[in-house]
KESEKOL-939303 format. One record per residue (C-alpha): residue in three letters; x, y negated, z. Coordinates in steps of 0.5 Angstrom, whole numbers, plus 500, padded with zeros to 3 digits. Layout:
% KESEKOL-939303
alaXYZ ...
END
This chain:
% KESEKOL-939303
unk667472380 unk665465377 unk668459379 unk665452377 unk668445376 unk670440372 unk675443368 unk681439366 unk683443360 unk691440358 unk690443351 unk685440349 unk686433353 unk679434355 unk676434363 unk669437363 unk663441367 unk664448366 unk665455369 unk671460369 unk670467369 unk675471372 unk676480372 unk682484373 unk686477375 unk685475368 unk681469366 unk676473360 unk672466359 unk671459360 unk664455358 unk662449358 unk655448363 unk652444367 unk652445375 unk653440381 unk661441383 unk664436382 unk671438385 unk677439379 unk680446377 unk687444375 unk692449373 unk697451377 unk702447379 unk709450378 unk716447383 unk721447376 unk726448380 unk727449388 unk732452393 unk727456397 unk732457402 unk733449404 unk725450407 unk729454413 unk724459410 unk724466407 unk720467400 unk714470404 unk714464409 unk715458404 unk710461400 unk705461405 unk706453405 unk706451399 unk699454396 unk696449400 unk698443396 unk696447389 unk703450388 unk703457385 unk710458382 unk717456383 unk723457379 unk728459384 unk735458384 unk738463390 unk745461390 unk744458397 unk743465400 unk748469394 unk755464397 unk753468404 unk751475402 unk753476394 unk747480390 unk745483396 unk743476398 unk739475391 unk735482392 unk733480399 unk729475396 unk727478390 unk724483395 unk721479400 unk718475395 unk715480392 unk711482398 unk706476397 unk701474392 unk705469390 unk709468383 unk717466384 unk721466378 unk727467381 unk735466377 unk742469376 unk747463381 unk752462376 unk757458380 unk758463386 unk762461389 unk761453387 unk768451386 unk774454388 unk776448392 unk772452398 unk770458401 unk763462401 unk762468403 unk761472397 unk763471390 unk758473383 unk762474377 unk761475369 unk759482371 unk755481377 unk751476373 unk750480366 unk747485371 unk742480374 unk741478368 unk739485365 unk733485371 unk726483370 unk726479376 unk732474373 unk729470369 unk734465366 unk742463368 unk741457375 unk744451375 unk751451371 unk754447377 unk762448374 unk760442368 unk768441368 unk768449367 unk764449361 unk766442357 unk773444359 unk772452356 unk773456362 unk773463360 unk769466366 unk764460365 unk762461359 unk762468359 unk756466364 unk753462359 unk754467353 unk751473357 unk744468358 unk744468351 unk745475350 unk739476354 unk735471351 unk735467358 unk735460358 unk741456362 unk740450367 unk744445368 unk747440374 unk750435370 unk750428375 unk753422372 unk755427365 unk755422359 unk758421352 unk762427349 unk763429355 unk755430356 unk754433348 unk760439350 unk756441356 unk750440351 unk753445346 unk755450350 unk747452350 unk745448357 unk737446356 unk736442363 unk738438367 unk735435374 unk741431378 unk740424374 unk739419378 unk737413373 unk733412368 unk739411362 unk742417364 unk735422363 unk734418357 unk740419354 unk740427355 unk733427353 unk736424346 unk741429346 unk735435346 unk735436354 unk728438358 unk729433365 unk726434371 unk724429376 unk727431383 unk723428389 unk726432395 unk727431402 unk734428400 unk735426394 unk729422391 unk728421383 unk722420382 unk722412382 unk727411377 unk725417372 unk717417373 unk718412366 unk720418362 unk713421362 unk710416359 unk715417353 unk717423353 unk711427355 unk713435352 unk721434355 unk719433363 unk718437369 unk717436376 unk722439382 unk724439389 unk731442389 unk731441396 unk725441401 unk725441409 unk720445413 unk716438415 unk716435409 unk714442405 unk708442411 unk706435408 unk706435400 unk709439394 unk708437387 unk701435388 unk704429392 unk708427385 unk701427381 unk698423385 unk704418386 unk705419377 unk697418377 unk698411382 unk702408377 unk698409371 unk701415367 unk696419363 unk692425366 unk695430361 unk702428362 unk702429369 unk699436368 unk704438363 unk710436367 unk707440373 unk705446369 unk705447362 unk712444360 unk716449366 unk711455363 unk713455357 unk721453357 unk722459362 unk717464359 unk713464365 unk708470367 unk704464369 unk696462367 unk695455364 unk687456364 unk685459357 unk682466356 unk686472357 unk691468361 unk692471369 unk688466373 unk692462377 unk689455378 unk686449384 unk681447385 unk682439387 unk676434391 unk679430386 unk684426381 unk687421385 unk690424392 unk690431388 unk688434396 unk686442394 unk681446396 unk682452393 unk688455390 unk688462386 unk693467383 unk692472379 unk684471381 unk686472388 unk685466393 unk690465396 unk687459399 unk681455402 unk677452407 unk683449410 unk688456411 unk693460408 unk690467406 unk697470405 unk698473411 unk706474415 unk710480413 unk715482416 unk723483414 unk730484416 unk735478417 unk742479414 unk746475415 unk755472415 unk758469422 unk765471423 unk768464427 unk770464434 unk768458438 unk771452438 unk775447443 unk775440443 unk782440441 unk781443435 unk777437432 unk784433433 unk788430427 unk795427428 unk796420425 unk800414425 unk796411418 unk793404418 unk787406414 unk783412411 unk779414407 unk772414409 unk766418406 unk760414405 unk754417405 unk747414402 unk740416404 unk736419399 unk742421394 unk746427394 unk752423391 unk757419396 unk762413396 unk769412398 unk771407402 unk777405406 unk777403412 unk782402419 unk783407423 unk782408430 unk787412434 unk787415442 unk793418444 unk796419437 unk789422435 unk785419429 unk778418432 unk770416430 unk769408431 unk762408432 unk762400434 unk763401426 unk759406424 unk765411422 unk763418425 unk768424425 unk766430420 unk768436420 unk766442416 unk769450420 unk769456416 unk764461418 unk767466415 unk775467417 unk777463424 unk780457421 unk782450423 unk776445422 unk777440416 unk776433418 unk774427415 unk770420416 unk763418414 unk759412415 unk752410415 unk750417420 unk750412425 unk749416431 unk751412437 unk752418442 unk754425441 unk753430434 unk750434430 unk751440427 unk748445422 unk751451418 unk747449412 unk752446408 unk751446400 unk754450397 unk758455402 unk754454408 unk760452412 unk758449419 unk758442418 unk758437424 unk758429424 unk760426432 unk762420436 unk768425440 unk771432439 unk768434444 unk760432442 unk763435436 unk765442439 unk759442443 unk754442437 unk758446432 unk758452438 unk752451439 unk751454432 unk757459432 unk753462439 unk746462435 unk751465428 unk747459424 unk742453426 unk742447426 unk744442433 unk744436437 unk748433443 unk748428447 unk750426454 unk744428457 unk741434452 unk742440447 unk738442442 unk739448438 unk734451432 unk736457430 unk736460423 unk739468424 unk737469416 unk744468413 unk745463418 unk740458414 unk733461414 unk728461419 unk724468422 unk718463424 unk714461420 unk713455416 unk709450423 unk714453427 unk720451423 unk718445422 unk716444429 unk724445431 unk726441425 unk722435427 unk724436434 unk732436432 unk731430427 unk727426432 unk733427437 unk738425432 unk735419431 unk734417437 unk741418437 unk742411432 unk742415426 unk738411421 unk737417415 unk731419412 unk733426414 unk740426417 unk740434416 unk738434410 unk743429407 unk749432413 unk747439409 unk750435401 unk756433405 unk760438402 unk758439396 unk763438392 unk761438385 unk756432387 unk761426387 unk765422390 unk768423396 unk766431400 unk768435405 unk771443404 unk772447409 unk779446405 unk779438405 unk777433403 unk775432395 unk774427390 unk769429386 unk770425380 unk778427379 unk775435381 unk780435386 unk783435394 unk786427396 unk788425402 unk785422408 unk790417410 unk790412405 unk795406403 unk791400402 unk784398403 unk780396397 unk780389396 
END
């Protein structure tokens, strides 16, 4: 097989007409010559660190979808599925994954479950990881969440580390807002990445001190305008990533979209192609083609260099994508899942107070990190209620493994004026999480998820919806046009709600994640991040 095109070759930096012969899956040659194609032939664009499971797809599925925007491989945490179901969860997506032409580098989680402040339905030890680590398919330890486990020496934590070290794997960080000493401890225990910066100083300053950053662009947390300056500086220390991505935003656009926006704002070609393909392949070790001789030929095609739209998508010489449509084809798969809560009444959602004010998370569109706020509480019949006349909603997050209280908190900036929402896709432990303007809507919605044994909801006073996701309660058997499909029709209710947010069920999933600060929700409290530990909702005094 010949393929023409105006070759960009990153090695070189040079863009020229020619042709590439591929055999066997491998490129065996690359030659200049004339032709009339004027379509681009890029190398694959590579997502340097995603949790699949917050498309709402299996790896099949998600794969399906993202070959259409030029994407060819992923580096893939799956800490999502492994706080539900523990290893098993890791080899069910090393398995589907596998039955696709499609190259997922999957990782060992190495917080499972994240903190011990909440509770997941599984937990990965230093045994457990030193097993993974050992497999092929593991290619590097993930997201080394418990930063104050490793600046404070944590036996378990570092033993972690020093297994990926053993093994030859690198060790990816999340270390949000981490400077200073504090920064060089965590630095020196051998983490090499780092994609939660959210400024320019920040990524600056970790750059400097030897780390890779990746700038995330997800359907929550969006970096990009504050750390794209960091390409033109520092071109060989930069690489692109989703972290997070909804089904109707995957159905838009992948890393090509963050070419094409790094491209608008003037930074070199060559630059962008590295962040996107180069610069993850080599600091992974990846099994991926970077358009030389004797490479696997995994490469798109490009009308061209300015909206980055694909043509045609090959890995391993095949082509997984052309004329408008997926040539990966559905396969089928089991649906494991993690469900052990009863429903829920109205009544559960109560907490009895006489305080005057409390502390109120502050939720803020578009970033993983939170505010925390005091404001003054409202009451009925000795109870604490949402004030949406204020835009102070409830929030809850329910066990779904053991039959427990709810945890109760308070957010802003939901801004429903009517009814819930729920969802048990809940980072880190998958915990339903639910954000309403009465206990009763909130027992609705969280229900609503408990029948279905994961989902996401809405209720209002004149409907329900519910998508549901039977595999461990936050993925979907359909596929991608399906699920995006469900989401958009949930997000759409819940904005005409009165929720304001981007993507209300993206940022509601984050909302108990308690290694990001500042204030969080568990299924055992609410938790200040930046202390690392539980604080009370009722508060003394309102800040001036």
């Amino acid at each position: 097989m010949t393929i023409q095109g105006q070759i960009a070759d990153i090695h070189a930096r040079r863009i020229y007409k020619g042709e590439i012969t591929v055999k066997n899956g491998k490129i065996i040659s690359i030659n200049e010559a004339e032709h009339d194609r004027e379509a681009f032939i890029l190398p694959g664009f590579v997502d340097a660190h995603i949790h699949i499971e917050s498309s709402m797809l299996v790896p099949s599925e998600f794969a399906r979808i993202a070959v259409r925007h030029g994407t060819v491989a992923t580096v893939s945490d799956p800490h999502e599925i492994a706080n539900v179901l523990g290893v098993p969860g890791v080899e069910f997506m090393i398995e589907n994954g596998k039955k696709v032409p499609f190259k997922f580098n999957f990782g060992a989680p190495s917080c499972v479950p994240a903190t011990s402040f909440e509770t997941a339905g599984a937990v990965i030890d230093s045994k457990a990881i030193d097993k993974l680590l050992q497999m092929e398919d593991i290619r590097y330890l993930s997201e080394m969440m418990n930063y104050p486990g490793v600046i404070h020496k944590d036996p378990e934590v570092m033993k972690k580390i020093d297994l990926a070290r053993k093994y030859g794997k690198p060790v990816d960080g999340h270390a949000p807002g981490l400077t200073g000493a504090e920064l060089d401890r965590y630095i020196a225990a051998g983490i090499s990445s780092d994609h939660e910066c959210f400024s320019y100083e920040e990524g600056l300053e970790k750059i400097r001190k030897g780390m890779k950053i990746l700038i995330r662009e997800g359907s929550a947390a969006k970096n990009f305008e504050a750390l794209i300056p960091l390409l033109a500086e520092y071109p060989e220390k930069i690489m692109f990533c989703s972290d997070d991505k909804h089904p109707d935003d995957l159905l838009i656009g992948h890393i090509n979209r963050l070419c094409a926006r790094a491209l608008e704002k003037g930074h070199d070609l060559f630059d962008i192609l590295r962040a996107a393909s180069l610069n993850p392949a080599l600091h992974y070790g990846l099994d991926l083609g970077l358009l030389r001789s004797g490479d696997p030929a995994d490469f798109v095609i490009v009308r061209d260099l300015k909206e980055f739209e694909v043509l045609e998508t090959y890995i391993n010489g095949q082509c997984v994508f052309a004329d408008g449509k997926s040539k990966i084809e559905p396969v089928d798969f089991p649906l494991p899942n993690n469900f052990n809560t009863g429903l829920k009444k109205a009544a559960d959602f109560r907490f009895e107070s006489t305080a005057a004010q409390i502390r109120v998370i502050e939720a803020l569109d578009g970033e993983l990190i939170t505010r925390e706020t005091l404001a003054a509480s409202k009451t009925e019949d000795g109870n604490l209620v949402a004030d949406p006349e204020h835009d102070i909603l409830k929030m809850s997050v329910v066990n779904r493994y053991e039959d427990k209280a709810p945890a109760i908190a308070f957010i802003k900036n939901f801004g429903l004026k009517e009814g819930a929402i729920a969802s048990s896709v809940g980072h880190d432990s998958h915990n339903i999480l639910a954000v309403g303007t009465s206990d009763e809507a909130l027992s609705r919605a969280v229900n609503l998820v408990i029948e279905a044994r994961g989902g996401i909801s809405a209720v209002s006073g004149k409907e329900e919806k519910l998508f549901p996701l039977p595999v461990a309660g936050i993925m979907s058997d359909k596929d991608a046009r399906a699920a995006g499909r469900g989401y958009s029709e949930l997000t759409r209710m819940a904005k005409a709600m009165g929720s304001q947010l981007h993507a209300p069920y993206m940022t509601l999933s984050f909302m108990a994640l308690l290694v990001i600060p500042e204030l969080k929700l568990s299924d055992k409290g609410l938790f200040n991040g930046k202390r690392f530990a539980f604080t009370p909702l009722e508060a003394d005094e309102i800040k001036a």
